[in-house]
Every structure is written in structure tokens, then in C-alpha cells.
N, C-alpha and C positions, 0 to 999 in steps of 0.2 A: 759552623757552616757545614761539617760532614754531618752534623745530625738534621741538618733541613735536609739535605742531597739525601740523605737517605731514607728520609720520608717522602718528597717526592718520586723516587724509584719508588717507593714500596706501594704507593695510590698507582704509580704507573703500570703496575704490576697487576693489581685488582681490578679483571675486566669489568668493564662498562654493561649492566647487562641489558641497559637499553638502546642508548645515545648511539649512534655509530659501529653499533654492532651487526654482524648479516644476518643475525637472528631477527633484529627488530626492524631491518632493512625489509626481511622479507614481509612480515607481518604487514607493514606498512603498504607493501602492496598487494599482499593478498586478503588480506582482512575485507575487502569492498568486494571482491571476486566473493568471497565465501557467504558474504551476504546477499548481496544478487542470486545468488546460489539457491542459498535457504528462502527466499521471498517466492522464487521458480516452484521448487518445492511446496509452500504452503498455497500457494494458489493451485497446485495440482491434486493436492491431498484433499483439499475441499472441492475442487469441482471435477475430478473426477468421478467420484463414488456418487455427487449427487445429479450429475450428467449421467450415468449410466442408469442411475433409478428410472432417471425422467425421461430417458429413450425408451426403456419396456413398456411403460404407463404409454408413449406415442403408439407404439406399437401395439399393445393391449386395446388401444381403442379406447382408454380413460382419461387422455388429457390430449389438447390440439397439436398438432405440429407445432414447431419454434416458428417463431417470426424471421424472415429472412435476418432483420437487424440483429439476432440475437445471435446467427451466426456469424455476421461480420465484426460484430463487440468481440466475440471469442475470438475470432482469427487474428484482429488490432490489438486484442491486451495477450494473445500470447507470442505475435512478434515483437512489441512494446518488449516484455521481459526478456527476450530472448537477446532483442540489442541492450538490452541494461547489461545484461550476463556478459557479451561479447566485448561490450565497450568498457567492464571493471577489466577483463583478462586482456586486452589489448594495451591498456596500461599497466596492467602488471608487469607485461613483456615487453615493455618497451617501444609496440606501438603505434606512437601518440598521431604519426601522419596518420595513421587509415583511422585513430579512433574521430578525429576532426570529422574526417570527412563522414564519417557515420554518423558523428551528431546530426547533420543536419536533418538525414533519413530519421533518427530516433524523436525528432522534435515533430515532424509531419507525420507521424505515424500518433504522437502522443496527442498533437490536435486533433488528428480524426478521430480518436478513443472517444475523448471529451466531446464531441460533437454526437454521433453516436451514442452514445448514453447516455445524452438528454434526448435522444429522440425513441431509446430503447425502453427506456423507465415510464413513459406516459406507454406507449406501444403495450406491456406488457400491463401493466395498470389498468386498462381499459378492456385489454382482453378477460383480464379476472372478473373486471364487476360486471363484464358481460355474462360468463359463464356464470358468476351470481346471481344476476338477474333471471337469468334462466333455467336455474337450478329447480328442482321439487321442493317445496315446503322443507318436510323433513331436515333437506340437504342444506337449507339455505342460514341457517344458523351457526354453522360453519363454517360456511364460504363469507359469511360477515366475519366471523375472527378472523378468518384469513385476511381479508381486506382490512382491518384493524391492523393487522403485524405490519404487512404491506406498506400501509401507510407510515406508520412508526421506521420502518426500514430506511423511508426515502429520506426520512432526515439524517441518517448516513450516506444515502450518495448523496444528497445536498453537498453535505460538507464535502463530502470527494470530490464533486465536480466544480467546486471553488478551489479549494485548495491543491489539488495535486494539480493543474497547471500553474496554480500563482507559483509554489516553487518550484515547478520546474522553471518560469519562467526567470527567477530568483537564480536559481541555478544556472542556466542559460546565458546569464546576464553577467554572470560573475567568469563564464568562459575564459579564459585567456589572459585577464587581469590576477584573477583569485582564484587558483586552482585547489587549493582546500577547500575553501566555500564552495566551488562549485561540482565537486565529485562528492559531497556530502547532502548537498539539497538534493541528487539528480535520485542518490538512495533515499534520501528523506522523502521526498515528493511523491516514489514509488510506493513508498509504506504506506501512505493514507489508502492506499487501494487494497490491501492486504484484507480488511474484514470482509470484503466481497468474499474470498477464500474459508478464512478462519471460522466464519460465523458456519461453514459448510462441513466443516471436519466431524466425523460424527462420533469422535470418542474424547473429544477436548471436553472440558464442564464450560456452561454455555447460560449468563444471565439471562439470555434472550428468550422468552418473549420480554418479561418483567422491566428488563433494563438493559440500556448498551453499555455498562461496564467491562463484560468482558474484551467486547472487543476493542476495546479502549489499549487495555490492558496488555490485551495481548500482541496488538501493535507493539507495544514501548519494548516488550521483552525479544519482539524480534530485531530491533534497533542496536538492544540493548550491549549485543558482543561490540558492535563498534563503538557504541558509543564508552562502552569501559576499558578498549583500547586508549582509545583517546585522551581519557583521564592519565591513565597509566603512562602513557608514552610522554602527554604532557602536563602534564601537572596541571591543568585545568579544563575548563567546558569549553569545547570551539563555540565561535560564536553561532555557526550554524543553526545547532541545537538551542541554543537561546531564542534565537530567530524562531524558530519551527514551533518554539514550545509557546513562545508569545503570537504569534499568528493561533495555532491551536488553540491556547485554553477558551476562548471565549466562545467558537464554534461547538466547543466541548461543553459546555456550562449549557448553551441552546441547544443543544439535542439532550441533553439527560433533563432540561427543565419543561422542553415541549415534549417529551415521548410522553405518548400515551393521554396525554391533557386532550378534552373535548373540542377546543380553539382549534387545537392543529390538526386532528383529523377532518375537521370541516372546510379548513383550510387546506387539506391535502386533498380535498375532491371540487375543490373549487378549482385549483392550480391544473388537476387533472380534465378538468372541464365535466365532470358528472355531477 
């Protein structure tokens, strides 16, 4: 009997160094903060440097002013990430009444994104094969690649604009019932937007034009610190990540097996109406 009692003092003795500890307390709630964080981040490293190209080129007098739309897509995705940011560090700290009530504002704000960039993607589409159209000879063998990428592109916001409101609305749904699931899809949902960003950074290695691998890729790796908490903390995949990755792969399969195939460019100018 004193040799059980004294091996359970001795386990009692050896902290826990995940379970109930403030170390993993904290992680647990700043881990989403720090990824909201990094997403803010990658979306600004990529459009800023390529924002500012494209304002001297306006100002140079070599490419047209923005579309009004293309300023309200930027103002919507970067209040959108700004309530993602607010609303991880609101439940870090405890909170949870103001994060409620700002979901509501983060979900009307995340619908007008999604509206908006279906009406920015044709807007800007149309503006290129214009200036294509019009281009000199010379110039105009280029402005056909470019509308080649273009096209190739939109079968990534395709997928954007399907998928990051279905999980948000996944997430959304699981509100209040499943609070795992639903602070995990609200970041998952956010990630599919991230290659809008990535694909912009101009010192990353970048399969593009060839292939959208990397931005595949480099989505999962920005996912990746939560998602290896996760593991860590529990000993298995939330279902989350099952969910996301089963919704993904198939959209994933149709952009890497239409990019660049002659069907879907003909099909991207029909959709476009040109």
C-alpha cells in the first residue's frame, strides 16, 4: 500500500505539461490571436508592395485608375481581418459578450466581401481585355498572356468565393452549440483567402504562372502552427480540419486539372461575357 501511495505522490509531483497547466491554458487562447495575426500580416506583405507598384504606374499614366469596386473589396477584406483579429483577442480575454455581438457585424461585412468580388473579378476582367483590345500590335502578345494568367487566376477566386462563406457559414452555425468547431472554421474559412496575399509577396518562390501549387501550399503552412497545437494538446485532428480538408480537396483537384487547359480558358471568357 505505501508503495502505490508513493507512486502516486511521485506522478503527482511530475507537472502536467499540457493538460491543465497555464502554460497550455494560455496557448489555448492565444494560439487563434497569433494566427489572425499572421493571416493580417500576409495579406499586407502581399498587397502592399504590389499596391504601391500599381499606384505609380496610375500616376505614371501607364495603367487606368482602380475601379471604384476595387477600392471597397480592400476597405471589406481589411475590416473583415481586422474583426477576425479582434474577435480571436476578445476571447482570449475573456470577452465573449462584445465578441457575440461583433459576430454579427463580422458576418455582414464577410457577405458584402463575397458579393463584391463577384462583381470585382468580371469589373477587372473586362477592363484588361479592353486595354488588350486596344493595345499596338507589338504590345498585344502580352496582354494575351496576361489574360491567360488572369483567366487561370479566377479559378482560384472561384474556389474563394465558394468556399470561404460555406465555412464561414459552417462556422457561424456551429456558434454557440460547438464552440471548437466554430473558432476553427471562422480561421479556416479566412485562410482560403490568404493566396489573394501570398501569391503577391514578391520574395516567396512562387509556382505561378505554371501551377497553383504554391499557393496551395502555402495556405496549409499558415494554418499549420494551429493546426499542430491541436495535435499536441489533443492527441488527435479536430474535426474541423477533416471537414475543411474534405470540402477542399475536390475544389483543389479542379483548379490544378483546369489551370491552363484550353476548355477553361474559353470557358473563362464566356462566364466573363467576351
Amino acid at each position: 500500500m505505501a508503495t502505490v501511495a508513493g507512486v502516486i505522490a511521485e506522478k503527482a509531483r511530475v507537472p502536467d505539461v499540457l493538460s491543465g497547466t497555464p502554460r497550455a491554458h494560455s496557448v489555448d487562447r492565444w494560439i487563434y490571436v497569433l494566427t489572425a495575426a499572421s493571416f493580417t500580416v500576409i495579406i499586407l506583405a502581399g498587397f502592399i508592395p504590389s499596391s504601391l507598384g500599381k499606384i505609380a504606374a496610375v500616376q505614371a499614366g501607364e495603367r487606368a485608375p482602380f475601379p471604384l469596386v476595387l477600392h471597397i473589396h480592400a476597405a471589406l477584406m481589411g475590416s473583415f481581418l481586422l474583426l477576425l483579429l479582434v474577435q480571436t483577442a476578445l476571447v482570449a480575454t475573456g470577452r465573449c459578450d462584445l465578441h457575440r455581438r461583433l459576430g454579427v457585424a463580422a458576418l455582414i461585412v464577410a457577405t458584402a466581401l463575397v458579393i463584391v468580388g463577384f462583381i470585382l473579378v468580371p469589373t477587372a476582367y473586362q477592363s484588361l481585355w479592353g486595354a488588350a483590345q486596344a493595345a499596338a500590335p507589338e504590345a498585344r502578345a502580352g496582354m494575351e498572356q496576361r489574360l491567360s494568367f488572369v483567366e487561370n487566376i479566377m479559378l482560384i477566386q472561384l474556389r474563394i468565393g465558394v468556399l470561404f462563406p460555406l465555412f464561414l457559414a459552417i462556422g457561424a452555425r456551429a456558434r454557440g452549440r460547438d464552440a471548437g468547431l466554430h473558432k476553427r472554421m471562422m480561421i479556416l474559412a479566412t485562410a482560403m483567402a490568404l493566396p489573394a496575399g501570398i501569391d503577391r509577396i514578391p520574395w516567396l518562390y512562387h509556382s505561378l504562372p505554371a501551377s497553383p501549387l504554391t499557393p496551395d501550399l502555402y495556405m496549409l503552412v499558415a494554418v499549420s502552427p494551429m493546426v499542430i497545437w491541436d495535435l499536441v494538446r489533443n492527441r488527435r485532428v479536430h474535426r474541423a480540419y477533416w471537414i475543411w480538408l474534405a470540402v477542399n480537396l475536390p475544389f483543389a483537384v479542379a483548379v490544378h486539372g483546369l489551370w491552363d487547359t484550353p476548355w477553361w480558358h474559353a470557358t473563362a471568357r464566356q462566364l466573363m461575357g467576351v
